[in-house]
KOLVEX-427505 format. One record per residue (C-alpha): z, x, y; residue in one letter. Coordinates in steps of 0.1 Angstrom, whole numbers, plus 2048, in hexadecimal, padded with zeros to 3 digits. Example, Ala and Ser with C-alpha at 12.3 -4.5 7.8 and 13.67 -1.06 7.14 Angstrom:
% residues 2
84E87B7D3A8478897F5S
% end
This chain:
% residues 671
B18AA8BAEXB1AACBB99XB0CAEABA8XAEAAEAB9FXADDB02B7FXAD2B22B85XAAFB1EB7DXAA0B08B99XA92AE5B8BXA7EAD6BA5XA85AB2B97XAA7AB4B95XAA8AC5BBAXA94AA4BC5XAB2A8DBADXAD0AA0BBFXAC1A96BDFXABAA71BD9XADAA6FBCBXAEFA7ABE8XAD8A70C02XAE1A4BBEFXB04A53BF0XB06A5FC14XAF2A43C21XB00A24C0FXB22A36C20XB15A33C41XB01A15C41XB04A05C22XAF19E3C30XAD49F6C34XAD8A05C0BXAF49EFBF7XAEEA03BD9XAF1A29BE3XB0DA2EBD0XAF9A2EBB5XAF2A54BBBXB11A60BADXB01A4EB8AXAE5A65B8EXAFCA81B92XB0DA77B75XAEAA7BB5FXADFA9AB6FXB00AA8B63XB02A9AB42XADDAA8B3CXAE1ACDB4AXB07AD4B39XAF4AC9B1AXADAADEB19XAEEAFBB26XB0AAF3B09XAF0AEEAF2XADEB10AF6XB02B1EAF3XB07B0DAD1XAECB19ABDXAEDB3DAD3XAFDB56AB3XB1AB5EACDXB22B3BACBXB2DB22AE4XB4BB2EAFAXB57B15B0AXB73B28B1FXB55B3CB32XB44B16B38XB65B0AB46XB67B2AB5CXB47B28B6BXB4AB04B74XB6BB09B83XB5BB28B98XB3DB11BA3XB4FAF3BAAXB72AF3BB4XB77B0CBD1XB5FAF3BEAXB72AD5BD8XB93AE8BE2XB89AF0C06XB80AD0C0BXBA0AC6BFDXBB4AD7C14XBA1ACDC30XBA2AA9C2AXBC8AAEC28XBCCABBC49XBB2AA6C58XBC8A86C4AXBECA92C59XBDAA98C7CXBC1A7CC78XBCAA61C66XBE6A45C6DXC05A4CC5DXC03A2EC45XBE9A40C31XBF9A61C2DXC06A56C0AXBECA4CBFCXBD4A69C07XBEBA82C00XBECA71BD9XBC9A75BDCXBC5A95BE7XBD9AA2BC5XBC7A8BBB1XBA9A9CBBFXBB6ABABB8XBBBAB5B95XB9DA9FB8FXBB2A7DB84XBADA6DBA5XB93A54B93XBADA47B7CXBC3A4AB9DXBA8A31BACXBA2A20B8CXBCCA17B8BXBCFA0DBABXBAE9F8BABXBC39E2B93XBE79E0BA9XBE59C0BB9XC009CCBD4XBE89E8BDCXBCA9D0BE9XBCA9D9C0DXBCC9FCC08XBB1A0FC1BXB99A2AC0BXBA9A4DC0BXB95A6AC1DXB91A74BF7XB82A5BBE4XB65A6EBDDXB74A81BC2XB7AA69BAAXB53A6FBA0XB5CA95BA3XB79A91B8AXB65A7CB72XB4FA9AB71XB6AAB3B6FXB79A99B50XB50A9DB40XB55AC2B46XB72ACCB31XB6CAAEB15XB47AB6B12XB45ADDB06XB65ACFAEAXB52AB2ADDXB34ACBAD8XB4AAE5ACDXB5AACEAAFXB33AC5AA9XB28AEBAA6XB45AF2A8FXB3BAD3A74XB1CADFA78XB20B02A6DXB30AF8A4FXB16AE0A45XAFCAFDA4FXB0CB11A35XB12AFCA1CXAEAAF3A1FXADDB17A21XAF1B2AA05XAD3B369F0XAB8B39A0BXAB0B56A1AXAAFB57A41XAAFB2FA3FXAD9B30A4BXAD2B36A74XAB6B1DA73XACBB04A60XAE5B0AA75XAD3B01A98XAC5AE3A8AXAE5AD0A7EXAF6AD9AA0XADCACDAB3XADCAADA9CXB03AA9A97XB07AADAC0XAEAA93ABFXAFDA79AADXB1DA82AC3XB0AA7DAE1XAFDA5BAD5XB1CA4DAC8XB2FA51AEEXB0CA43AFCXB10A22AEAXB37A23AE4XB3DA25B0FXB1DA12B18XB2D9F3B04XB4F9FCB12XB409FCB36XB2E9DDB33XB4C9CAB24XB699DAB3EXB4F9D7B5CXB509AFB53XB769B0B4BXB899C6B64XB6C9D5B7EXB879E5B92XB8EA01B76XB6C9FEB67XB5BA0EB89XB77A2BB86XB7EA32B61XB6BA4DB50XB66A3BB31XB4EA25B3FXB3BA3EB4EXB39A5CB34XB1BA45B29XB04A53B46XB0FA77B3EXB05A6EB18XAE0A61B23XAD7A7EB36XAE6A92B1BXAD1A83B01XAB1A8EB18XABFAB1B11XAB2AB1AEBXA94AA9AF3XA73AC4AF8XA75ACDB1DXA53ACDB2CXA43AEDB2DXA3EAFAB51XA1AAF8B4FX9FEAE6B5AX9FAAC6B45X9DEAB7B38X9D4A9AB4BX9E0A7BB36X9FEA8DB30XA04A94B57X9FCA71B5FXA16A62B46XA31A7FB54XA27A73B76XA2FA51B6EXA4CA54B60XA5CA67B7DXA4DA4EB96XA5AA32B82XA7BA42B7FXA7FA47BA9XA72A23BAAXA91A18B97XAACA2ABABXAA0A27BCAXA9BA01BC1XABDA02BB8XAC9A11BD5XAB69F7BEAXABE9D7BDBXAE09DCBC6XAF99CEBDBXB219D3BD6XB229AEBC6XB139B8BA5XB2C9C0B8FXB2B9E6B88XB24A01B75XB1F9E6B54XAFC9E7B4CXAF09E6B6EXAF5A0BB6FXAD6A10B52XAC1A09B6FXAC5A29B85XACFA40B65XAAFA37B55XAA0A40B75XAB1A62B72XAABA67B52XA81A5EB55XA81A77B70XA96A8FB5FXA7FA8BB41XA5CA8FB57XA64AB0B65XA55AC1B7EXA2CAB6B79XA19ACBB91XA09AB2B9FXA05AACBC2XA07A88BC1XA2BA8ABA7XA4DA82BB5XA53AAABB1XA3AAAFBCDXA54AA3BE7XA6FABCBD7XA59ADBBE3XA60ACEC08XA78AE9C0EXA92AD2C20XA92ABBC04XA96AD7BEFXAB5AE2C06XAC3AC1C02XAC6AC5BDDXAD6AE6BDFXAF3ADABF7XAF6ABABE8XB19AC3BDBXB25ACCBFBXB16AAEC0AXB27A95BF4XB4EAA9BFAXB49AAAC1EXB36A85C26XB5AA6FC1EXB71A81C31XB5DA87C52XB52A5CC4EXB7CA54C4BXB86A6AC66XB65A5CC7EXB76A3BC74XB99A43C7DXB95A53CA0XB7DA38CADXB8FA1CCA3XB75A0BC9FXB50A08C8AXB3CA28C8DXB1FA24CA5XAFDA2CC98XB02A4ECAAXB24A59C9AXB14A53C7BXAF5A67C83XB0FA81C8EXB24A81C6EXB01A89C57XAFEAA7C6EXB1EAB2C6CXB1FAACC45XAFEAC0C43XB0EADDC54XB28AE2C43XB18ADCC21XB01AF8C2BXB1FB11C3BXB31B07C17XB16B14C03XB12B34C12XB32B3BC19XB48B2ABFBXB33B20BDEXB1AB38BE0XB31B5DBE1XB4BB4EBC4XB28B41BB1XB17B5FBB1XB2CB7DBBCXB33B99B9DXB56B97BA8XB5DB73B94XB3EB79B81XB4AB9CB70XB65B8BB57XB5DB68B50XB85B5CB52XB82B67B78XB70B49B7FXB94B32B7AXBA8B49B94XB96B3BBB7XB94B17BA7XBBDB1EB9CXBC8B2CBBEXBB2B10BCCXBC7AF4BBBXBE3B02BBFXBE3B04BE5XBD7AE4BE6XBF0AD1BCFXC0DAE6BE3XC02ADCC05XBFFAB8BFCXC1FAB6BEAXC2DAC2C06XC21AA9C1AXC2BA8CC01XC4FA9EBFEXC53A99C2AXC47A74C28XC60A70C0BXC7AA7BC22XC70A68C42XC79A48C2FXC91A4FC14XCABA3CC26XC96A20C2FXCAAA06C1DXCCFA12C27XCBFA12C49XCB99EAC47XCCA9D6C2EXCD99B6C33XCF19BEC4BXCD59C9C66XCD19AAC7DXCB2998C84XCA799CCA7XCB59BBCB0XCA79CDCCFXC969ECCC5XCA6A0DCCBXC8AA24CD6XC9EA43CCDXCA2A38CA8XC85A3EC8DXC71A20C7DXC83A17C5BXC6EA19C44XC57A32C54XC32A28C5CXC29A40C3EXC3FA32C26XC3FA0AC30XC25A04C13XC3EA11BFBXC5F9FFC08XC5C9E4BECXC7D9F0BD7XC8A9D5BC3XC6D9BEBCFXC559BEBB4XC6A9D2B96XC669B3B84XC449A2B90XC29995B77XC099AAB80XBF6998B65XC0A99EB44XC01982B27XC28977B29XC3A96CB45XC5698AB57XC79979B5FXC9298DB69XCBA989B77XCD1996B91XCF4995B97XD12988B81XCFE978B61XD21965B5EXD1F957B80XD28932B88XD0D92FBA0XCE4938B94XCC6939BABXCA5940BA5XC82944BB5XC5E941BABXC42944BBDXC2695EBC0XC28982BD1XC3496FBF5XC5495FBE2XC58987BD5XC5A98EBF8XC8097CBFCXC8E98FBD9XC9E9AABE9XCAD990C02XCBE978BE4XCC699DBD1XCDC9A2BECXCE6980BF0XCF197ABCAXD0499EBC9XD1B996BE9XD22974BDDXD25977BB6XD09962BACXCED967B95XCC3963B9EXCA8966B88XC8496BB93XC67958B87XC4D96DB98XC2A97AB95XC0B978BA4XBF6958BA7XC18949B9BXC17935BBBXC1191EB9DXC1C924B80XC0B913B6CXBEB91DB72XBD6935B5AXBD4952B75XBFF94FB78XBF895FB4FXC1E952B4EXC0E92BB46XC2490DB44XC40924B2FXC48935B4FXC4C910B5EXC5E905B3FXC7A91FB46XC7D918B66XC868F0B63XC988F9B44XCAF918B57XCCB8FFB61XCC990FB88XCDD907BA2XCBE90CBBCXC99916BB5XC8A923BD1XC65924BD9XC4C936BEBXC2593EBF1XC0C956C03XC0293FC21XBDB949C13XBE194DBF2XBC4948BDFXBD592FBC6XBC390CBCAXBDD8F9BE7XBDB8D9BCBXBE38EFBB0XC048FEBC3XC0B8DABD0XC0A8CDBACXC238E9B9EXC3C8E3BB5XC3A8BEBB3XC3C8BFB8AXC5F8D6B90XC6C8C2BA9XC648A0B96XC788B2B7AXC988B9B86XC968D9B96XCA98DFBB6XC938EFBC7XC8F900BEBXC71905BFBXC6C923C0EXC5492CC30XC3F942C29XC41963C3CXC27966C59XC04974C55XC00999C62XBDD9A1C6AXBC89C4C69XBCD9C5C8EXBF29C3C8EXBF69DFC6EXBDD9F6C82XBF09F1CA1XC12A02C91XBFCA19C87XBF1A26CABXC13A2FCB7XC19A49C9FXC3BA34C96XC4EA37CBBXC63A14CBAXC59A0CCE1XC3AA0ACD8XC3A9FCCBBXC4B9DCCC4XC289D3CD6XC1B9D1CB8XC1D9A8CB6XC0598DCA7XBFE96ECBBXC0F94ECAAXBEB93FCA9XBDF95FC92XC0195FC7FXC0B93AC78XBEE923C80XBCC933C77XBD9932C51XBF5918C54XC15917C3BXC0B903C1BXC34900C16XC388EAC35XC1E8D3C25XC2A8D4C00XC4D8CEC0CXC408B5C22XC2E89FC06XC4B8A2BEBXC6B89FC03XC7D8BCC04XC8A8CFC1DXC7A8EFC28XC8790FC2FXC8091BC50XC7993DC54XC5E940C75XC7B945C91XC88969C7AXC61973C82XC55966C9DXC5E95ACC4XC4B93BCD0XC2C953CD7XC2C972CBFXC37981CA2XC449A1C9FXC389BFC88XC5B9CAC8BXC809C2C92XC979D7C9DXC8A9F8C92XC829EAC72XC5F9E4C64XC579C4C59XC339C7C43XC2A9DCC2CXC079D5C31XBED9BFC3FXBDF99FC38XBF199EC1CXC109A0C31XC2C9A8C17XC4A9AFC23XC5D9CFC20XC7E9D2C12XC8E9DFC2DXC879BEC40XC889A7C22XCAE9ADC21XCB19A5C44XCAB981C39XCC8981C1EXCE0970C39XCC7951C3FXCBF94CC19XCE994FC10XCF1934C31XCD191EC24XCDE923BFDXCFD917C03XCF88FCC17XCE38F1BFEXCFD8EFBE1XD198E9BF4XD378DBBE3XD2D8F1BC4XD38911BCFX
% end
């Protein structure tokens, strides 16, 4: 996605526009091309290949490689549209977008701003409680900061290389006249070689492996992508292609390279689909495509690939391709969130015009005068003040933002609590608690000690570790849900409770609970006064699997208490908060049918409970009336989001007077 080089190369030109005509397409209708997001591979190897040979011609100049001028440059070329955009997809989110996404954009946007927002992506790609999050309006950059990352790594691994070089250059030429220059070049070029080859292999094996392992990261990380920046680099030592005429055979085997090489990415872009595990080694196919093309050159030839890239609006394309990629994402997520609905054939039509536009007003009037004007140009270190100023503003106006959202729902827990009462009309005068921007974060105390996957089982306590009376749960994020609840509950009272929570821990003894039968084994060995139990009404834990678990506790010993499971809270119902921009009247019409909330994915605790014997703990009539279910209660929010439809703290505690009444009926005589 780098501005293009200075000196026009017509099969890159016709690259850049496959690449983000793929992108920008797959976007729109990705039926129609699965794979398009493979253009931002091919970015990835036109980069890799024209920073190398730029670096490399720097290396072996005699004034040396200077890597602050390279950093300059880029940051004059790139970053001022990247910052525009910026600031423009922060406004457009505040006026645009519902306020539950606010957070997580604005994280985004300074991500984006200083190029981490793939390893942003990459870390929350792997947070299980962050499943139902939406894309942000700038999700795009995380291939814009894995360039930025290649960028400043890149000119210092080839800097090490020239300085090993010139000492092995010297040692070599001492004694032979006018041998020391030419000695020089060739152990740079050779050293840088090896470098090059060794990050090919070293993050094409990593890729492959962490693609199969953890795909969620692998997508994001840069480590399994510097590979595609290492193969067009490679391309970079070899002879470029004079720009001639070639002789026939040699034209026809250029011409079939480069038509071989379109035939792979755009058979990539037709027929990968987002099933395939990826990058891995599926990604060799459209980087080798890349690369053959890359490798062809331009053969004057009418019937060679090139031939299309002297169509001047091809040719166009390629020159605002950076533009087009920036501005595509945020005009698709703000299409999406004003119509409320799928984008008709004719909003999407309408978004590629209005990307095209301002791609082409961006050029000429943002990268185009800080690229080329003497003013930035004069002293190379000017080239960091518009990309500085540009971050800057950026970072400040989104911290901002971040800071007000902070303070809309900093008192989100004091407002609820346990002594809030369930049922309580709605005061349309009083704000939502926690606010529609910060409900996603209202989890405090909920998951400090939940098992995201760790090899050993996470057990923590509350309360008086002295205390006469010990309760536990276990269960899987849905039993989490009640642990601000019994924290309340054990703290009034005295008592003690230990959690036995974690995801897929629904059963705990299965593989994917990564706590095995020692978490189990602690449990029925803990001596507790009551266990209680809970699970996700569609939890993806096999219902024989959960069954079996709580059978094998109950059968030894364990007091337990089965818990209903909290009621399922569609897309519909989370978008509907959404819409009312947080006023409590209407907000409390924000209600799920009991068909959609309780009997489309019915309880599994009514049935386990059921089969074993014990008594279940209701929990329906706290959510719902004989028809619906509320979103919230009071002027308290009940989800933090949707279908996973975990509660928030705020309301959790709410429930701590039902669990203490059912508690202590429960052990009775023992208090």
């Amino acid at each position: 996605m780098a501005a293009k080089d200075d000196a026009v190369r017509l099969e890159i030109q016709l690259l850049r526009a496959l690449a983000v005509g793929g992108v920008l397409l797959y976007h729109l209708w990705p039926v129609r091309l699965p794979g398009g997001f493979v253009g931002v591979d091919i970015f990835f190897a036109i980069s890799g290949f024209l920073i190398t040979a730029h670096l490399l011609r720097g290396a072996v100049e005699p004034g040396g490689l200077h890597v602050g001028k390279f950093w300059a440059n880029r940051a004059r070329r790139l970053l001022p549209l990247a910052s525009v955009v910026l600031l423009a997809s922060t406004v457009a989110t505040l006026v645009f977008l519902p306020q539950s996404v606010w957070k997580a954009s604005l994280q985004g946007v300074v991500a984006s701003a200083l190029y981490v927002e793939n390893w942003n992506l990459a870390a929350g790609s792997v947070d299980y409680l962050s499943r139902d999050q939406v894309p942000t309006i700038v999700q795009q950059y995380w291939s814009l900061s894995v360039e930025e990352q290649f960028y400043i790594v890149w000119p210092l691994l080839l800097l090490v290389a020239v300085w090993i070089a010139g000492r092995v250059a010297r040692r070599r030429a001492v004694g032979a006249v006018g041998a020391g220059e030419a000695e020089r070049t060739r152990v740079i070029r050779r050293m840088a070689f090896a470098v090059i080859l060794a990050i090919f292999v070293a993050s094409f094996a990593y890729s492959i492996w962490l693609t199969t392992t953890a795909p969620g990261p692998a997508y994001f990380a840069t480590t399994t992508r510097a590979w595609e920046f290492a193969a067009g680099a490679l391309l970079a030592f070899l002879p470029q292609w004079a720009p001639t005429r070639p002789g026939a055979r040699v034209a026809l085997t250029r011409v079939a390279a480069s038509w071989a090489g379109v035939a792979l990415m755009i058979g990539t872009m037709l027929l990968l689909t987002t099933d395939v595990p990826f990058p891995g080694a599926v990604a060799a196919i459209p980087v080798l495509g890349a690369c053959l093309v890359i490798w062809a050159g331009d053969i004057r030839r009418p019937y060679a690939p090139t031939a299309l890239a002297r169509v001047r609006p091809l040719t166009y394309l390629g020159d605002i391709s950076y533009g087009i990629y920036l501005w595509h994402w945020p005009l698709i997520i703000i299409a999406s969130a004003v119509s409320g609905a799928d984008l008709t054939t004719m909003a999407k039509v309408g978004i590629v015009v209005a990307t095209l536009g301002l791609a082409a007003a961006g050029k000429v009037l943002i990268e185009d005068p800080f690229r080329y004007r003497q003013v930035w140009r004069r002293r190379w270190w000017r080239g960091f003040y518009p990309a500085g100023i540009g971050i800057v503003a950026v970072c400040t106006f989104a911290v901002i933002g971040l800071a007000t959202i902070q303070g809309g729902g900093s008192s989100a827990v004091a407002a609820g609590g346990s002594a809030a009462r369930i049922g309580a009309a709605t005061d349309p005068f009083s704000p939502l608690v926690p606010s529609l921007a910060n409900r996603a974060d209202d989890r405090d105390r909920m998951f400090d000690c939940f098992n995201m996957g760790t090899p050993d089982p996470r057990v923590c306590t509350y309360g008086d570790e002295g205390a006469d009376v010990s309760i536990a749960i276990t269960g899987d994020s849905h039993a989490a849900n009640y642990v601000p609840a019994l924290i309340d509950v054990v703290e009034e009272r005295g008592w003690k409770l230990t959690t036995y929570v974690g995801m897929n821990c629904d059963d705990a003894d299965w593989i994917e609970c990564r706590g095995g039968t020692e978490l189990s084994d602690r449990i029925i060995a803990g001596g507790h006064d009551v266990v209680l139990y809970s699970t996700f009404r569609w939890s993806s834990t096999p219902f024989e699997a959960a069954s079996k678990y709580v059978t094998r506790l109950h059968e030894q010993g364990v007091p337990l208490m089965l818990v209903e499971d909290v009621p399922l809270h569609p897309t519909s119902t989370f978008a509907c908060l959404d819409t009312t921009g947080g006023d409590p009247s209407k907000s409390a019409r924000c209600t799920t049918p009991v068909e959609a909330a309780l009997d489309e994915h019915p309880d599994r605790i009514s049935t386990i409970a059921e089969s074993i014997g014990i008594p279940m703990v209701p929990m329906r009539d706290l959510f719902c009336s004989a028809t619906e279910c509320r979103s919230i209660d009071g002027n308290v929010v009940v989800y933090q989001d949707a279908p996973s439809s975990h509660l928030t703290t705020t309301f959790s505690r709410m429930l701590a007077p039902r669990f203490a009444a059912e508690i202590e009926a429960r052990i009775g005589d023992d208090l």
